[in-house]
FIKOL-537070 format. One record per residue (C-alpha): residue number from 1; residue in one letter; x, y, z; chain. Coordinates in Angstrom, 1 decimal. Each point is the difference from the previous one (the first is absolute). Layout:
# FIKOL-537070
+-----+------+--------+--------+--------+-------+
|  nr | rest |      u |      v |      w | kette |
+-----+------+--------+--------+--------+-------+
| NUM |    a |      X |      Y |      Z |     A |
...
+-----+------+--------+--------+--------+-------+
# end
This chain:
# FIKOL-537070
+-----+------+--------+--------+--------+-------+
|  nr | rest |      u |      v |      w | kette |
+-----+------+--------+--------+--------+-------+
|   1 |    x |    9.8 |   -9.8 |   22.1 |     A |
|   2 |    x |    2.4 |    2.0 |    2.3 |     A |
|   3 |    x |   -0.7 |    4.0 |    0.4 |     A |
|   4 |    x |    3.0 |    1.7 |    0.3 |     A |
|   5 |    x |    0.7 |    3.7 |    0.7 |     A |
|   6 |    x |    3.6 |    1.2 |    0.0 |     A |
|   7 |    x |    2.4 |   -0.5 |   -3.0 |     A |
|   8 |    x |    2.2 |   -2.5 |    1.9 |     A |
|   9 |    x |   -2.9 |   -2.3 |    1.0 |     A |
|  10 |    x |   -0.9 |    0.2 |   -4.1 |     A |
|  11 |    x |    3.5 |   -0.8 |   -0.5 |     A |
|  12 |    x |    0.7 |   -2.3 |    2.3 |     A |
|  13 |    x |   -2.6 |   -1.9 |   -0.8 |     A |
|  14 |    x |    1.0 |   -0.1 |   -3.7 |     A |
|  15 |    x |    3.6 |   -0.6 |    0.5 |     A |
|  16 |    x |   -0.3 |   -3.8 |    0.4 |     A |
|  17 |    x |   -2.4 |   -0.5 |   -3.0 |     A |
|  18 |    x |    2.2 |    1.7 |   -2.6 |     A |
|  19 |    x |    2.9 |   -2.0 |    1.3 |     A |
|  20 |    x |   -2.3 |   -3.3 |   -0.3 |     A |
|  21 |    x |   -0.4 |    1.4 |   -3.9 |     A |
|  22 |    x |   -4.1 |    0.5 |    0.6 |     A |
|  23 |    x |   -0.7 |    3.1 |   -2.5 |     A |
|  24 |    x |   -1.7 |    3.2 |    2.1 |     A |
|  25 |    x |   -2.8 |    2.1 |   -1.8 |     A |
|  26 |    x |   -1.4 |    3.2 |    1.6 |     A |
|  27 |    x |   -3.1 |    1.4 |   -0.3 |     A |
|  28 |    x |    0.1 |    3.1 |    0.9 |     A |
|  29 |    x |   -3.3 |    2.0 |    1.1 |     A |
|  30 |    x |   -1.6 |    2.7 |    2.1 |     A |
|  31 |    x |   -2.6 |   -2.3 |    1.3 |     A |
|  32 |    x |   -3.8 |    0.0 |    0.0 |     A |
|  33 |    x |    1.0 |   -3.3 |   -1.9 |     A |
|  34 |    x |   -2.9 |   -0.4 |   -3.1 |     A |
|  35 |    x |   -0.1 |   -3.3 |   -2.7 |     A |
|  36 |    x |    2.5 |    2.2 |   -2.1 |     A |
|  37 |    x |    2.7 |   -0.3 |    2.8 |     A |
|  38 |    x |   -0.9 |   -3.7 |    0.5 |     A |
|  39 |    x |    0.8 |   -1.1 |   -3.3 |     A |
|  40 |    x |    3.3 |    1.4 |    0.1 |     A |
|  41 |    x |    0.5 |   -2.1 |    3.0 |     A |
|  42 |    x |   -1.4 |   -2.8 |   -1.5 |     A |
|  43 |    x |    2.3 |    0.3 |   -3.2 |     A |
|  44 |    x |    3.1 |    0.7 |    2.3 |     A |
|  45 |    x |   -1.1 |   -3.2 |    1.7 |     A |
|  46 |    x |    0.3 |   -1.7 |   -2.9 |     A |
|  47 |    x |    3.4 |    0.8 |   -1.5 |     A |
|  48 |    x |    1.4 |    0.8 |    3.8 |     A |
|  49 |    x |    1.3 |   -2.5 |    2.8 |     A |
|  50 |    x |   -0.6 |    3.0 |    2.4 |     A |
|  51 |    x |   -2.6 |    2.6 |    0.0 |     A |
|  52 |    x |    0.9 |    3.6 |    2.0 |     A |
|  53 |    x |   -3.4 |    2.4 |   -0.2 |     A |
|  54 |    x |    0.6 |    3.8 |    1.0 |     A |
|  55 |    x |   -2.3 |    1.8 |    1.4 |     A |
|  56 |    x |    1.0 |    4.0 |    0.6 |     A |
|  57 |    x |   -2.3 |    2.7 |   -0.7 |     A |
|  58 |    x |    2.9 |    2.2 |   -2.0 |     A |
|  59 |    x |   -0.6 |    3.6 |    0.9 |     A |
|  60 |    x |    2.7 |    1.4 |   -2.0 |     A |
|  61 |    x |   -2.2 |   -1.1 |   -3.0 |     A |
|  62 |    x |   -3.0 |    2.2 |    1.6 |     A |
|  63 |    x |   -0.7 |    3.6 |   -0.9 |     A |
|  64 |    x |   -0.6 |    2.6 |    2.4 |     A |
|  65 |    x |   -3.6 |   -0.4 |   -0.7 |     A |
|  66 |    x |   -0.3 |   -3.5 |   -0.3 |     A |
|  67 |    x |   -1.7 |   -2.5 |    1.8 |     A |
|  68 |    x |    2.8 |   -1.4 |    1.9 |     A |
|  69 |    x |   -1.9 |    0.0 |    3.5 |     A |
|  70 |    x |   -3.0 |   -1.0 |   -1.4 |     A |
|  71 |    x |    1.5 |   -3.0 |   -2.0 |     A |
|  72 |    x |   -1.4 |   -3.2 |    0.7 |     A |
|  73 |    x |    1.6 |   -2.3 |    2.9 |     A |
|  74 |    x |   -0.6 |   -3.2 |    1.5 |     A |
|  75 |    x |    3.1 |   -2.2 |    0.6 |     A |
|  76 |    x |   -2.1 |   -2.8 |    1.8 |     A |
|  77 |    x |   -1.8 |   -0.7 |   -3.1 |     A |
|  78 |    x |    2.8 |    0.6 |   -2.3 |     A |
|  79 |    x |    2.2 |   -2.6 |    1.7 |     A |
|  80 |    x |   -3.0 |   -2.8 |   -0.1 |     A |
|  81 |    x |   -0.1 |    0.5 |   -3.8 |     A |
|  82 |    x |    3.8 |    0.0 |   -0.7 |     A |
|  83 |    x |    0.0 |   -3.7 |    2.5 |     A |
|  84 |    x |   -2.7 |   -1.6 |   -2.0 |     A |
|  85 |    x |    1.7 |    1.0 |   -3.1 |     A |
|  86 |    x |    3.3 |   -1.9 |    1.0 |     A |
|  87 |    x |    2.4 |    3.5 |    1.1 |     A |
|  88 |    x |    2.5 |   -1.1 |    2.0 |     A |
|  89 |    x |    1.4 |    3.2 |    1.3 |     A |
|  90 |    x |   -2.0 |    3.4 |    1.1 |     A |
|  91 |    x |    2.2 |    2.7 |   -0.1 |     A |
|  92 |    x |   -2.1 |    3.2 |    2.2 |     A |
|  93 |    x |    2.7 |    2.6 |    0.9 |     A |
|  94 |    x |   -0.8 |    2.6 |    1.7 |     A |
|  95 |    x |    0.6 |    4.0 |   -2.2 |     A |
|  96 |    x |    3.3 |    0.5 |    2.7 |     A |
|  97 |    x |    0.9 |   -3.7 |   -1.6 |     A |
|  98 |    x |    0.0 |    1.4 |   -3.6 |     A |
|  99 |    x |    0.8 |    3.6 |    0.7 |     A |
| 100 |    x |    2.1 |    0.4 |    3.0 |     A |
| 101 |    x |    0.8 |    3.0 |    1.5 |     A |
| 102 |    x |    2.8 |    1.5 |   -2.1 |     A |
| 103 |    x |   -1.5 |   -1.4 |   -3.2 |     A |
| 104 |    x |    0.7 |    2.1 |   -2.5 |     A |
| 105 |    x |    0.9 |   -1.9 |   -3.7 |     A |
| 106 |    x |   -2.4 |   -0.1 |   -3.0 |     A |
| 107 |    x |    0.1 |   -1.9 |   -3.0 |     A |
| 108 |    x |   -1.2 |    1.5 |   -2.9 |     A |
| 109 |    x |   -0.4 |   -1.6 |   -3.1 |     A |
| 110 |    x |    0.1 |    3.4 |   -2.7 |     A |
| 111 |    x |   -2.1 |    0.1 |   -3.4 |     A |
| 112 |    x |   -3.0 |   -2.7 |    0.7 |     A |
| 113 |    x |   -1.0 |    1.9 |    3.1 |     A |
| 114 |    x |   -1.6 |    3.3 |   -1.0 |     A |
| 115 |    x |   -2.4 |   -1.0 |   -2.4 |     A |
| 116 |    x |   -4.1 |   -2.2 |    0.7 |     A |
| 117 |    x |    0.1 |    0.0 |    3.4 |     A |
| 118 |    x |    3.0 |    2.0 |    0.7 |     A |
| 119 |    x |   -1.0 |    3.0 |   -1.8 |     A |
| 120 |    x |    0.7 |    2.4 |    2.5 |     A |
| 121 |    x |   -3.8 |    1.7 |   -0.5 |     A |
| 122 |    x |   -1.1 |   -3.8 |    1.6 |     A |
| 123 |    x |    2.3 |   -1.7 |    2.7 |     A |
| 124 |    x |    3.3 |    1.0 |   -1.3 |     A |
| 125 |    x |    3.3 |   -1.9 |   -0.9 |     A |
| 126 |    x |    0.8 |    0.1 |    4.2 |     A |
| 127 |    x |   -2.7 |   -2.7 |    0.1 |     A |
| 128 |    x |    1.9 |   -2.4 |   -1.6 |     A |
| 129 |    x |    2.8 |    1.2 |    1.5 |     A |
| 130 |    x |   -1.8 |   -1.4 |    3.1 |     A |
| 131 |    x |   -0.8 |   -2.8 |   -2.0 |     A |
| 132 |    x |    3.4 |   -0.6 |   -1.4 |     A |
| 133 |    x |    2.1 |    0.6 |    3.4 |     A |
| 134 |    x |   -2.5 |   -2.2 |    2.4 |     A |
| 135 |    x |    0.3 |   -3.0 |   -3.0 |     A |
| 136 |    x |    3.9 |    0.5 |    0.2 |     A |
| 137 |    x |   -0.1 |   -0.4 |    3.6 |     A |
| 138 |    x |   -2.2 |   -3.2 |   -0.4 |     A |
| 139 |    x |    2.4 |   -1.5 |   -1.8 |     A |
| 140 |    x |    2.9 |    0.3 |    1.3 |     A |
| 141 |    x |   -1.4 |   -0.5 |    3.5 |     A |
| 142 |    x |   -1.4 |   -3.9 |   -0.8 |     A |
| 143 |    x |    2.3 |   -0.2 |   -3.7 |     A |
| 144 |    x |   -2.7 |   -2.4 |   -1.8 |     A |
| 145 |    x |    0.6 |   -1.7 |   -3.0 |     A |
| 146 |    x |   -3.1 |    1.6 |   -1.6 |     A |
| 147 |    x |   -2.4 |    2.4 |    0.7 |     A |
| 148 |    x |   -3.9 |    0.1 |   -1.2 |     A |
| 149 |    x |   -1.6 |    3.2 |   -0.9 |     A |
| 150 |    x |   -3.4 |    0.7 |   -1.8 |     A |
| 151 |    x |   -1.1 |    0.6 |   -3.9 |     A |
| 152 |    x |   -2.3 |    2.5 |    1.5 |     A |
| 153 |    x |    2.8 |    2.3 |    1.5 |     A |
| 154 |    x |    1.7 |   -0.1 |   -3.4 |     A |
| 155 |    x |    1.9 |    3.2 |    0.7 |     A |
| 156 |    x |    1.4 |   -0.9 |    3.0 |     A |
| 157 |    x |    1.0 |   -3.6 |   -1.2 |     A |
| 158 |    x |    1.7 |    1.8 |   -3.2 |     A |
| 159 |    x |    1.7 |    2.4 |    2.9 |     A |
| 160 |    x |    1.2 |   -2.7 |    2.1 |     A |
| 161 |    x |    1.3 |   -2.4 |   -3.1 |     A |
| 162 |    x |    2.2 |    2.8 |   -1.0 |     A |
| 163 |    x |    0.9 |    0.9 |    3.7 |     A |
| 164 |    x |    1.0 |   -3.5 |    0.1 |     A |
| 165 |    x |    1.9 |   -0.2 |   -3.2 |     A |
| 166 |    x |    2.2 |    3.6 |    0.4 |     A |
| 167 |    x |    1.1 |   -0.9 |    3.7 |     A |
| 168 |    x |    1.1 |   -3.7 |   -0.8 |     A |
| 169 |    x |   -2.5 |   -1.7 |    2.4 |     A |
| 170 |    x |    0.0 |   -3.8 |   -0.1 |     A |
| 171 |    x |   -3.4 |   -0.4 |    0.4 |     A |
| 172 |    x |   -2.8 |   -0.9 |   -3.5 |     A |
| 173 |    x |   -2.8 |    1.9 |    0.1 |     A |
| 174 |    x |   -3.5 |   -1.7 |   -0.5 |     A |
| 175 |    x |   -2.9 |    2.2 |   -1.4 |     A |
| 176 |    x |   -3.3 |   -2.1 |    0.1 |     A |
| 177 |    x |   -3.2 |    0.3 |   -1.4 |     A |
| 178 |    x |   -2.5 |    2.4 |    1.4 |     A |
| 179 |    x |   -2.9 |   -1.5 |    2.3 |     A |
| 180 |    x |   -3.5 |    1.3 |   -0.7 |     A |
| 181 |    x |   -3.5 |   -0.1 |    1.0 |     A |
| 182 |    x |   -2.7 |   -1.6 |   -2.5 |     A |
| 183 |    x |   -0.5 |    3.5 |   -1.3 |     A |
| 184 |    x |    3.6 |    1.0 |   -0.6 |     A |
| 185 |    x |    0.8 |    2.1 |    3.0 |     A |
| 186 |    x |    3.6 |   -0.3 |    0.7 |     A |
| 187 |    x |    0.0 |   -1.6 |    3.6 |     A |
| 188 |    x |    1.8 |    2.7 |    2.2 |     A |
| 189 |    x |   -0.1 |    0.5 |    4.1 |     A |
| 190 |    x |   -1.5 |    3.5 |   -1.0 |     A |
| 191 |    x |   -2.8 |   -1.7 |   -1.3 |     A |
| 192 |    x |   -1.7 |    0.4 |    3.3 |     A |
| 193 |    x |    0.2 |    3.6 |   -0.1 |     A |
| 194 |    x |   -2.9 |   -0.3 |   -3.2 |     A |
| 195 |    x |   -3.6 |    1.1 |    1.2 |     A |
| 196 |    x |   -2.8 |   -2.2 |   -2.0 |     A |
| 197 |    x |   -0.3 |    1.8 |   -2.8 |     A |
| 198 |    x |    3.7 |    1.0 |   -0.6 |     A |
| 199 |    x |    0.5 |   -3.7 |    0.0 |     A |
| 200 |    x |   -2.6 |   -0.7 |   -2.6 |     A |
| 201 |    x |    2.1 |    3.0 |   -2.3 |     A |
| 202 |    x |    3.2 |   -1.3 |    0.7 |     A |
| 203 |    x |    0.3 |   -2.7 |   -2.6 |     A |
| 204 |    x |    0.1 |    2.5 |   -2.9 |     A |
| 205 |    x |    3.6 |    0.4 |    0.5 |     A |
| 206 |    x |   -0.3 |   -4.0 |   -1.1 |     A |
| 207 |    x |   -2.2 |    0.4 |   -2.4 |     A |
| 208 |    x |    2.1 |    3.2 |   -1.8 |     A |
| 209 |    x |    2.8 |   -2.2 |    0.1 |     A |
| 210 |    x |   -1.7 |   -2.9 |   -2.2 |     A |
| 211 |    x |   -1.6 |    2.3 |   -2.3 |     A |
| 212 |    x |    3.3 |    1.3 |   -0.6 |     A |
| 213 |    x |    1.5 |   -3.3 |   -0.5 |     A |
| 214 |    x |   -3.0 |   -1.1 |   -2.3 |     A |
| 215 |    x |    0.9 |    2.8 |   -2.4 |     A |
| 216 |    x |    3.8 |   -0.7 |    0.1 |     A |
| 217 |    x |   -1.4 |   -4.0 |   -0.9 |     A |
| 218 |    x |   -2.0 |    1.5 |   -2.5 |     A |
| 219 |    x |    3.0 |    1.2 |   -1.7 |     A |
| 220 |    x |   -0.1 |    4.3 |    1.4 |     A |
| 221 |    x |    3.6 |    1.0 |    0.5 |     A |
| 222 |    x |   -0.6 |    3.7 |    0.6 |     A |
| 223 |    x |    0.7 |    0.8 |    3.5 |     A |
| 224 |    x |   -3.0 |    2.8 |   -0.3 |     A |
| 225 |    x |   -2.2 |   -2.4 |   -1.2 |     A |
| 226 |    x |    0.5 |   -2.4 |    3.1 |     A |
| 227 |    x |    0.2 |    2.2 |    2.3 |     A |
| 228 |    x |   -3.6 |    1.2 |   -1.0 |     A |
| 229 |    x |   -1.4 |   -3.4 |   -0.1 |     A |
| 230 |    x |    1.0 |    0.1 |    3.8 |     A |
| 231 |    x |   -1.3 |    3.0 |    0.9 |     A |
| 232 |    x |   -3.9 |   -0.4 |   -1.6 |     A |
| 233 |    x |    0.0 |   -2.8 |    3.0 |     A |
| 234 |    x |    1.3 |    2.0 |    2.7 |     A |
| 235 |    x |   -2.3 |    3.0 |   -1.4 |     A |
| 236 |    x |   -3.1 |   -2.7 |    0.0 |     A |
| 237 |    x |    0.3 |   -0.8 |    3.7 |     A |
| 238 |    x |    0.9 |    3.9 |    1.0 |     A |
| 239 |    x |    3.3 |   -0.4 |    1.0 |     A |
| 240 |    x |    2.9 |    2.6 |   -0.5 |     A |
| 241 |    x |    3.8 |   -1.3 |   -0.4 |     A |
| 242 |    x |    2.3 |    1.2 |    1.8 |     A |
| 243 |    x |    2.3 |   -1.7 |   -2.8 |     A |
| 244 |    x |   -0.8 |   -1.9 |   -2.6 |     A |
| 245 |    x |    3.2 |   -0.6 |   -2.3 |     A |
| 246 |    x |    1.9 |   -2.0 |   -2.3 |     A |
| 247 |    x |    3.8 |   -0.5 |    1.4 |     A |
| 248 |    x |    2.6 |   -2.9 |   -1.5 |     A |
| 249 |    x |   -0.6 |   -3.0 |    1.7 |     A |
| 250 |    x |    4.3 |   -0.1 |    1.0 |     A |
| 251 |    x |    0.6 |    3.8 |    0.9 |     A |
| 252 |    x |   -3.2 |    1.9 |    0.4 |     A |
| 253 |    x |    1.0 |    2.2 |   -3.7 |     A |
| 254 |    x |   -2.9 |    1.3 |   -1.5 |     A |
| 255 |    x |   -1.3 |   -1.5 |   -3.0 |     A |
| 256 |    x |   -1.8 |    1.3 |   -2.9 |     A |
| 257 |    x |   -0.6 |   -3.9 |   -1.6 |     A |
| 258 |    x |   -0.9 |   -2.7 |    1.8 |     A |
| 259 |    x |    2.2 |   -3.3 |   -0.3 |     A |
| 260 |    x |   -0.3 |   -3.5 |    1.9 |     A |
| 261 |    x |    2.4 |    2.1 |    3.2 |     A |
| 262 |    x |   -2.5 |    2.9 |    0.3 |     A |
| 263 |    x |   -1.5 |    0.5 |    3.5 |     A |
| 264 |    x |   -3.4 |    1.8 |    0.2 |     A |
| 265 |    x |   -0.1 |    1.5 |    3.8 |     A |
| 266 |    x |   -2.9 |    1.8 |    1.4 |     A |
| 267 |    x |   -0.6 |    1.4 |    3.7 |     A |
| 268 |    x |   -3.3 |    1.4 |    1.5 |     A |
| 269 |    x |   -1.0 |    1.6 |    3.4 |     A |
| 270 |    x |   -3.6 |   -1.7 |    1.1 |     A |
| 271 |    x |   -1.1 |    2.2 |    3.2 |     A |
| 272 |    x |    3.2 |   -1.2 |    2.3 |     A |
| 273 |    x |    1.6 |   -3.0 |   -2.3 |     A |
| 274 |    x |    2.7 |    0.8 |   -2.4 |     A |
| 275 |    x |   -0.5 |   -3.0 |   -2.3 |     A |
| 276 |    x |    3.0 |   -0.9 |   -2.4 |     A |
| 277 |    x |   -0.3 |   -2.9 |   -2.5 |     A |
| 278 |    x |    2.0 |   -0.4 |   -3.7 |     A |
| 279 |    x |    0.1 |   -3.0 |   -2.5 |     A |
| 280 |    x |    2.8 |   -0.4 |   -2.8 |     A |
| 281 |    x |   -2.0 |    0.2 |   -3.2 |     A |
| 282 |    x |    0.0 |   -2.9 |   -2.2 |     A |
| 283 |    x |    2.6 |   -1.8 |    2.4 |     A |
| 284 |    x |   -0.6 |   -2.1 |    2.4 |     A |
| 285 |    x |    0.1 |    1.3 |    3.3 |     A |
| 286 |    x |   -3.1 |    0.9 |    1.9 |     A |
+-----+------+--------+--------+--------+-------+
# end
């Protein structure tokens, strides 16, 4: 596996794969690589005859207040686990790489970005502005065949998908299955931030979303009534939502029934981890 910095090494190295007809599937991430980000390299491994991983810590997609210099970092170990999971290509730029001086375009993507985790009384809409404009970037700069995004980050793969769709991109985008721990907990780099006994609260946000999706099996339609079934397990183990809501599964409406598309999206603070999780109720994402 090659480690390359600068968008023509990425490109240059590319260049003669796609004209050998070898597919190209990014994985784009901020680092601090976790089993969640393996498997995405694993499954773009699989349907891939190259394998680019990002790694950029984005800080157009942090707040002011966010934890931007305290963010986990440790390329060394990041690049050991992307070789032994068969990445071919490590693409490291530097922030003057991705934002030059002079940078100064944004893409927005209007209507899915104001609501959950864009509600501008959380992080905003400009974090996925940051989100949206640094993915943009990603790829055009190594112009993959596909690109693999997590279940768990089901905003910002609904966000991207429509980014994707409105500006023509050639590129399909994968949205895989969230990884979890044996308890539920939604693997995530901010994870580490969890002191013991946050961590032993953190899997309510699990557990509220299978009570929920018990009572739509069990035949409850009401969005009331679902949402309630959630929140008695996020009440149980003390912890306060920062959202907990129901949202179509294809463009974040609100819902007052649930259906087979409905996504059920909750978000909690535990002492300095923001911790986001969702599953589509009665469907079959996780």
């Amino acid at each position: 596996m090659r480690t390359v910095r600068s968008v023509a090494e990425l490109r240059a190295a590319l260049d003669p794969e796609r004209r050998a007809g070898r597919s190209i599937g990014l994985v784009p991430t901020m680092g601090a690589l976790h089993e969640g980000h393996l498997s995405l390299i694993r499954r773009a491994r699989e349907e891939s005859g190259v394998v680019v991983v990002s790694l950029f810590v984005n800080p157009a997609q942090f707040a002011p207040a966010e934890d931007l210099s305290a963010y986990p970092r440790d390329e060394e170990r990041d690049i050991g686990l992307a070789r032994a999971e068969g990445a071919d290509l490590l693409f490291a730029p530097s922030r003057d790489e991705v934002y030059p001086d002079g940078f100064v375009t944004t893409v927005v993507v209007d209507g899915l970005t104001g609501v959950l985790c864009g509600d501008s009384a959380r992080r905003g809409p400009e974090h996925f502005a940051g989100v949206t404009t640094v993915v943009a970037k990603l790829l055009h700069m190594a112009q993959p065949d596909r690109a693999y995004f997590g279940q768990k980050d089901a905003q910002q793969a609904i966000v991207i998908r429509r980014m994707v769709r409105d500006l023509d991109m050639p590129v399909e985008i994968v949205v895989a299955p969230t990884v979890r721990e044996a308890d539920g907990l939604a693997l995530s780099s901010r994870n580490a931030y969890l002191s013991p006994g946050e961590r032993e609260r953190a899997p309510a946000l699990h557990r509220a979303l299978e009570a929920a999706d018990e009572a739509v099996m069990a035949g409850e339609r009401s969005a009331a009534a679902v949402l309630a079934a959630a929140r008695r397990e996020l009440d149980e183990a003390g912890v306060e939502p920062e959202y907990l809501e129901l949202r179509s599964a294809s463009d974040l409406r609100p819902v007052e029934h649930v259906n087979g598309s409905t996504l059920l999206a909750v978000a909690a603070r535990l002492g300095r981890a923001r911790l986001i999780d969702n599953k589509v109720l009665g469907g079959t994402h996780q």
